[in-house]
Structure formats: C-alpha cells, structure tokens
VEXVOKOL-112511 format. One line per field, with one value per residue (C-alpha): residue in one letter; x, y, z. Coordinates in Angstrom, 2 decimals. Last residue first. Layout:
N
code (A|...) .
east (X|...) .
north (Y|...) .
up (Z|...) .
//
This chain:
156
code (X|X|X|X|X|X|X|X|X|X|X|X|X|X|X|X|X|X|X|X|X|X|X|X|X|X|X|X|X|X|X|X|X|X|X|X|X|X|X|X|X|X|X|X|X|X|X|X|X|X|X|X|X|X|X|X|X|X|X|X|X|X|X|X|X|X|X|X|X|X|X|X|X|X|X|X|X|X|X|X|X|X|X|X|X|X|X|X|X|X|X|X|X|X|X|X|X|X|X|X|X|X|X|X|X|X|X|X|X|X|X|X|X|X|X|X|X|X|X|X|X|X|X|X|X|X|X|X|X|X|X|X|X|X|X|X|X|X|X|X|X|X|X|X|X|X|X|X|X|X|X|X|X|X|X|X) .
east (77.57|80.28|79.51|75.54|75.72|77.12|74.89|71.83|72.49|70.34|67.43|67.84|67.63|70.38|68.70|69.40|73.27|75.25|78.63|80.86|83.45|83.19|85.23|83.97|85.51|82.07|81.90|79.98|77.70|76.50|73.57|71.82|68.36|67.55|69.34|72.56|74.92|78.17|81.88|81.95|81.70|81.71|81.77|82.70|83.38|85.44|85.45|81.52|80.86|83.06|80.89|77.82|78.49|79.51|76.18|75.75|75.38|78.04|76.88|75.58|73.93|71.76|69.77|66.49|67.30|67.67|65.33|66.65|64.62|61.40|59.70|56.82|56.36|53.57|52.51|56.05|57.80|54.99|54.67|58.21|58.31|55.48|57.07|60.57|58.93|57.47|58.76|61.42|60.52|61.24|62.70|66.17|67.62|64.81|66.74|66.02|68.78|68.20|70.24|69.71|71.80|72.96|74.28|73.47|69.99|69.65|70.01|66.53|64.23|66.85|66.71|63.13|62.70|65.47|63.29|59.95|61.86|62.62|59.00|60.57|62.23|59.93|60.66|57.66|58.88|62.71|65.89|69.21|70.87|73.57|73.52|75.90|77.29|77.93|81.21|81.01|77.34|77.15|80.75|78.01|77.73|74.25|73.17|69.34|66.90|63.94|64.61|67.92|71.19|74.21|77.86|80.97|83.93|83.09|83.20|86.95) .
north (91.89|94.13|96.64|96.36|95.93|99.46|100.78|99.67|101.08|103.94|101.76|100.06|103.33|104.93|106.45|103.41|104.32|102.40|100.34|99.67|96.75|93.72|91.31|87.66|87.69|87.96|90.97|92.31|95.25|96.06|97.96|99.48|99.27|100.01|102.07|103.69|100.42|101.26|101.61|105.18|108.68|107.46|104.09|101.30|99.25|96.19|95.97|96.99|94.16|91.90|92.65|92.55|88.82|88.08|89.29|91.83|90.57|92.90|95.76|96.10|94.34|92.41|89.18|88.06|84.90|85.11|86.33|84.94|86.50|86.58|89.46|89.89|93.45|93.10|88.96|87.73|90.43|90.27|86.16|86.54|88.68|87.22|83.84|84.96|86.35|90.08|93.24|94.45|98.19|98.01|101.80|100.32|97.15|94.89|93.65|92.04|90.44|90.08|88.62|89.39|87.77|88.58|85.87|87.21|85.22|87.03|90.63|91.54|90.18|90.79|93.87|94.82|92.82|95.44|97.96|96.69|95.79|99.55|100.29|99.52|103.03|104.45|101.59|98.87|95.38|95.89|95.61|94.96|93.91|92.61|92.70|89.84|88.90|85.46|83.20|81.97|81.72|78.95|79.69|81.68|78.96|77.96|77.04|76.37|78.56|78.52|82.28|81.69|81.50|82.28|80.96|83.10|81.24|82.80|86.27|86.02) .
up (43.66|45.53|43.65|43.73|47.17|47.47|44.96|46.42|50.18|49.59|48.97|51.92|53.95|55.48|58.64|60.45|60.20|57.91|58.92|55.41|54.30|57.05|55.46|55.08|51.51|49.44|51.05|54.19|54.73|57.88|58.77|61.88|61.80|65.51|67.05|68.42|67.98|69.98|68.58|69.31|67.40|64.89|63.19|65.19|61.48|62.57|66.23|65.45|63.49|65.92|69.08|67.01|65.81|69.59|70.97|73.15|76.86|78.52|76.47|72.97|69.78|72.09|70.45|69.27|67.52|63.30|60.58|57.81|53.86|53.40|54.13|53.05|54.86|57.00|57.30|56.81|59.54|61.72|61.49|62.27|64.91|66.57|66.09|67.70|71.00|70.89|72.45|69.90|70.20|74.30|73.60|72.00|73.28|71.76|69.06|65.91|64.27|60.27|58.04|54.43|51.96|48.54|46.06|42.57|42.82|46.04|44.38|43.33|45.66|48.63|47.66|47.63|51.10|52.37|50.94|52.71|55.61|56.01|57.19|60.72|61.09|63.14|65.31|66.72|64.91|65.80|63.62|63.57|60.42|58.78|55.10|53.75|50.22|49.77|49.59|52.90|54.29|55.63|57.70|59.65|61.88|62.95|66.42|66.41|68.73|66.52|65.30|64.49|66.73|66.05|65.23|64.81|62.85|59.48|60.64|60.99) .
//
C-alpha cells in the first residue's frame, strides 16, 4: 500500500506517506530545465483551487532525463517558489527508474505501467491517487495540469 512507503523531502527528512491518508495525491516528476517545466504554473493553479478540498501536490524532481534536474534541493526550490509560486511539497531529488529508482516510483508504475512498458519516459509524469491510497490513472508529461482537472475534480 502506498501508505507504508516513506520518502524523503527536500531537507533530507524521512516522511511516511501514511501523512497523507485520506487526501487526494498528484505524483509528480519534474525537472527545473524541461520543455515541459512551465507546467508548475498549472499544477500551482490546482493546488490553489483544490487543496482546501484535500488535494496534494507532491513533487519529485528528477534529473534522469537530459541532466534537466541539475541543481541541489534549494536551487530547486528557490526556482520552483521564485518562477512559478509554487507552493505546494517539493520532496528529495530522486530516480523514478532503474536499479536506484525510488520505491514510491517502483510501486506507481507496478500499479499504472502504462504502455508500452512500466518505465517513466520524462519528466512530468503524473499520478493520480484517491482518497483510498489507490493509484487510479498514470498521465504522460504531455497531459497538462489543466487537462487533469476533471479527474481530480471526481475524485475531490
């Protein structure tokens, strides 16, 4: 169960993800330097208007893909804050595939591989997770946040 995975955030604390029982979850990758980084301005948008309803935003940057994740935790913070406002967890750098992908990853994709293939592609990969702790839809990073509205809308 998701619930009994712990992480790391940005400052290198253990945290289970048992905090977040009974919240909606979008899990995502993401890196400072992507074409596709401009999406933390929609996923801020959500977050804005669905946290209140119990939506949260956890974001894994990853430098897996083209070095686009270069900086330490505090540069990808103070990018994330200072660019895009965002304000919502921004967890440990981490590796969403191969032998030193994360655990978190590791079960996303054992629960929504998509296709073809269980492994992450790129940055801003999403994962949407019910209230439950079940892992309900995998989104390409072409999906932008404000495509995914009416999923977290349902489950809101």
């Amino acid at each position: 169960m998701i619930y009994e995975i712990s992480v790391r955030d940005n400052q290198g604390r253990e945290m289970s993800l048992a905090d977040y029982k009974g919240k909606v979850l979008l899990i995502v990758n993401t890196a400072t330097g992507c074409g596709f980084t401009p999406q933390y301005k929609g996923l801020q948008a959500l977050y804005e208007k669905y946290r209140d309803r119990g939506l949260e935003i956890l974001d894994f940057p990853c430098n897996q893909f083209a070095n686009q994740a270069p900086g330490d935790n505090g540069e990808i913070q103070s990018f994330c804050t200072g660019r895009f406002g965002v304000s919502f967890k921004i967890f440990d750098k981490i590796e969403v595939n191969g032998p030193g992908e994360s655990p978190l990853f590791s079960y996303l994709k054992d629960k929504k591989g998509g296709f073809p293939g269980k492994n992450i592609k790129w940055n801003f990969t999403k994962f949407l997770v019910d209230r439950e702790g079940k892992v309900v839809r995998r989104f390409a990073p072409t999906v932008t946040p404000e495509k995914l509205e009416k999923y977290l809308a349902a489950l809101l």
